[in-house]
KOLDOGU-30137 format. One record per residue (C-alpha): residue in one letter; residue number from 1; x, y, z. Coordinates in nm, 2 decimals. Example, Ala and Ser with C-alpha at 12.3 -4.5 7.8 and 13.67 -1.06 7.14 Angstrom:
# KOLDOGU-30137
 segu roza      x      y      z
    A    1   1.23  -0.45   0.78
    S    2   1.37  -0.11   0.71
This chain:
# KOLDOGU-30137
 segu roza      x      y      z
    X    1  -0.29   1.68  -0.11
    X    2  -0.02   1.78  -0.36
    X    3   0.07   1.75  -0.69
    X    4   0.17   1.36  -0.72
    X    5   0.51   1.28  -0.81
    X    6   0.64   1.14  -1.10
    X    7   0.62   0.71  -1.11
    X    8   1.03   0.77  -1.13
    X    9   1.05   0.96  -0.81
    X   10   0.83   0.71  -0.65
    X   11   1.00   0.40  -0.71
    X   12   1.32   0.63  -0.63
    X   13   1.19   0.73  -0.30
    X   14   1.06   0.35  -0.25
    X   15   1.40   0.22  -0.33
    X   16   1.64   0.42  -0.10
    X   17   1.38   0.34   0.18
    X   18   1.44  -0.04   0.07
    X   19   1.81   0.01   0.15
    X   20   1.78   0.10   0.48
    X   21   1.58  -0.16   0.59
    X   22   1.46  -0.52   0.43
    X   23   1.29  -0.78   0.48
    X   24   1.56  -1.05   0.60
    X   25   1.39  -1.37   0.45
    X   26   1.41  -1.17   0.06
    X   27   1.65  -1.11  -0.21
    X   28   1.70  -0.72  -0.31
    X   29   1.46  -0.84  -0.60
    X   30   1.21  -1.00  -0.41
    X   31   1.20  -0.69  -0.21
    X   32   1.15  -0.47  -0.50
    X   33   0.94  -0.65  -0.65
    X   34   0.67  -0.64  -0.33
    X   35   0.75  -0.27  -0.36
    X   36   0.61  -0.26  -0.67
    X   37   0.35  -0.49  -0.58
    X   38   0.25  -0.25  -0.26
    X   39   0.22   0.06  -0.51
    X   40   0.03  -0.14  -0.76
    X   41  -0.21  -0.30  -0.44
    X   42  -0.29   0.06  -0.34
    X   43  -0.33   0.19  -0.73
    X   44  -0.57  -0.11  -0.78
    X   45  -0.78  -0.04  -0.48
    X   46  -0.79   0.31  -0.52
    X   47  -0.95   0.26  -0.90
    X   48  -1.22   0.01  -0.78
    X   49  -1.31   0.27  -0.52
    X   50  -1.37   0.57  -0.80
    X   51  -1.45   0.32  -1.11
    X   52  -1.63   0.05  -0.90
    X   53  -1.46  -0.22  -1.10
    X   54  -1.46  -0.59  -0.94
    X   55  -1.14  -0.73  -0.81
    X   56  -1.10  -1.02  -1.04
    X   57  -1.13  -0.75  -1.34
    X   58  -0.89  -0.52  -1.16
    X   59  -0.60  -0.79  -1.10
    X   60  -0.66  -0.89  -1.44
    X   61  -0.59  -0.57  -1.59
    X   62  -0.28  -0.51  -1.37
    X   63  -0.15  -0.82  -1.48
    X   64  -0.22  -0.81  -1.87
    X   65  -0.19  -0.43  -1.91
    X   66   0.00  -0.30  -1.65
    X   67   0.26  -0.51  -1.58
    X   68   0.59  -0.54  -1.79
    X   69   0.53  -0.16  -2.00
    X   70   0.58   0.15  -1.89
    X   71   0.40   0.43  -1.69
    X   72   0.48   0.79  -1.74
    X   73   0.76   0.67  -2.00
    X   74   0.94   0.50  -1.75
    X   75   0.94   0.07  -1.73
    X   76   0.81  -0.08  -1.42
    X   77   1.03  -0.25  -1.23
    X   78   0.89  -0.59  -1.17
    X   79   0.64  -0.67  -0.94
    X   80   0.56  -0.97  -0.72
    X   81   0.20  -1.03  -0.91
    X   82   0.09  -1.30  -0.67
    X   83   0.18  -1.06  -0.39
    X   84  -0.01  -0.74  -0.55
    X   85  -0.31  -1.02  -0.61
    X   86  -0.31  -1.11  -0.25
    X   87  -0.29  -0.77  -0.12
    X   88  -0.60  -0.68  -0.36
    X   89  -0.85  -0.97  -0.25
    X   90  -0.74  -0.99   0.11
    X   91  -0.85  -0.63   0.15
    X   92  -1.16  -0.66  -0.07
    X   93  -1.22  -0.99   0.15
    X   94  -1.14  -0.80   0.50
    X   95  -1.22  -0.47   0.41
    X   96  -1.48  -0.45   0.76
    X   97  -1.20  -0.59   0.98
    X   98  -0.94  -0.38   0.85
    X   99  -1.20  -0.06   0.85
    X  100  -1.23  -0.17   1.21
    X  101  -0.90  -0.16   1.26
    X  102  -0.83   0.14   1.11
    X  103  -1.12   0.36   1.27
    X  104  -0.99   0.25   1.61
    X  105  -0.68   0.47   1.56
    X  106  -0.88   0.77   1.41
    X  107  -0.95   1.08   1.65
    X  108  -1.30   1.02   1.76
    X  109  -1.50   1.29   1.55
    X  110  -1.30   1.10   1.22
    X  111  -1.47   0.82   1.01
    X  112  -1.26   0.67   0.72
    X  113  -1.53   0.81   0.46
    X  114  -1.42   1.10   0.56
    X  115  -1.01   1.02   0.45
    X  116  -0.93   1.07   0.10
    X  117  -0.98   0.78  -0.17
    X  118  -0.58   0.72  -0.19
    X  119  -0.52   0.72   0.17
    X  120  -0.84   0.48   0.21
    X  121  -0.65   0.24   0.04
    X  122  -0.30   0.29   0.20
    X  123  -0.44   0.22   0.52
    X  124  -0.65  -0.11   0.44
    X  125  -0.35  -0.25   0.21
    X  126  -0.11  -0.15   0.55
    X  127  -0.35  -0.28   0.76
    X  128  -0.38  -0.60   0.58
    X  129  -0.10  -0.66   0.59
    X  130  -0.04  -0.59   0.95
    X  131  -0.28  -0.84   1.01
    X  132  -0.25  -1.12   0.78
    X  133   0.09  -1.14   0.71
    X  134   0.23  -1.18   1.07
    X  135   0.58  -1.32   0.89
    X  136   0.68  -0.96   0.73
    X  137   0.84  -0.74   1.02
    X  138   0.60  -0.45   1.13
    X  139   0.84  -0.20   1.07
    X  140   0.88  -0.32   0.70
    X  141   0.55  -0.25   0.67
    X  142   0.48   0.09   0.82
    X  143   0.78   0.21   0.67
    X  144   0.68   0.08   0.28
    X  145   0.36   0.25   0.33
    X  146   0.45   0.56   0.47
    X  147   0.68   0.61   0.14
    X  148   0.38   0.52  -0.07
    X  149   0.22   0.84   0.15
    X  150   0.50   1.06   0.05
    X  151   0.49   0.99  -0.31
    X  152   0.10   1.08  -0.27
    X  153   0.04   1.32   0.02
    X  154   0.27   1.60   0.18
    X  155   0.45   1.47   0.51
    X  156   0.12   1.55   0.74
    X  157  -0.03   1.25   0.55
    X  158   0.28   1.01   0.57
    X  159   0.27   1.07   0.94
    X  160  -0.08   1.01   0.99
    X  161  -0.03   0.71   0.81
    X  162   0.26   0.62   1.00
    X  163   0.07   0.70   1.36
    X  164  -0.29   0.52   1.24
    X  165  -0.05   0.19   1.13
    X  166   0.18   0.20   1.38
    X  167  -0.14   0.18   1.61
    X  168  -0.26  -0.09   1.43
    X  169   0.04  -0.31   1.45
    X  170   0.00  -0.24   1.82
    X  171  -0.30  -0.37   1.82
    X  172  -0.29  -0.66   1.63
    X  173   0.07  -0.79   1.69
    X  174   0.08  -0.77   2.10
């Protein structure tokens, strides 16, 4: 793992890979604001993992604290809240289908206790929405998470996360 970029390089990073692909059915805004609400999603999980908060306590801390100020001195741009919220119980709700779905693309000799904390909850928020979101393309998907690996993880990471979801979209959108 390396040393985590800045929030400014992130949403940087997030928004040139925005440009070169998009979700037809949103605005630019809409777009960046699910980019910001896929960050946020994997943020959120990746706390209740380490702090074991709940998930009602979690959104509502995103939304009243979070949201609208700054991180790192830098504004957030503005997210899709009822997206991020979504994201954050539909993997809490599916987290053993989604584990499942994961662990099918892992080498054999690989459990996802193993995977780090942060990429735990790349994968499920990927995976979720690979699975319950059938309306967003697959390759808007992969793609927005495999930059949220990149702003976390050196490029092995981002490419196992591209591989494991890219194999889960196989799987679940035949």
């Amino acid at each position: 793992m390396t040393e985590p970029n800045s929030l400014k390089s992130v949403l940087e990073q997030l928004a040139e890979a925005d440009r070169q692909r998009a979700e037809p059915q949103l605005t630019s805004k809409q777009r960046r604001a699910r980019t910001v609400a896929r960050l946020a999603a994997v943020q959120a999980l990746y706390q209740m993992e380490l702090a074991g908060e709940g998930v009602e306590t979690v959104i509502s801390e995103f939304s009243n604290h979070r949201f609208d100020s700054d991180i790192e001195g830098e504004a957030l741009a503005e997210a899709d809240e009822a997206y991020f919220a979504e994201i954050v119980r539909g993997v809490v709700t599916d987290q053993r289908e989604l584990d499942a779905a994961v662990k099918a693309r892992l080498a054999s000799n690989w459990r996802l206790e193993r995977l780090d904390a942060t990429l735990r909850a790349l994968l499920r928020s990927g995976a979720w929405e690979l699975l319950k979101q059938p309306d967003t393309p697959r390759e808007v998907v992969i793609d927005e998470y495999v930059e949220l690996a990149k702003a976390f993880f050196d490029d092995a990471e981002a490419r196992f996360v591209n591989a494991a979801l890219d194999g889960v979209a196989r799987d679940a959108r035949a």
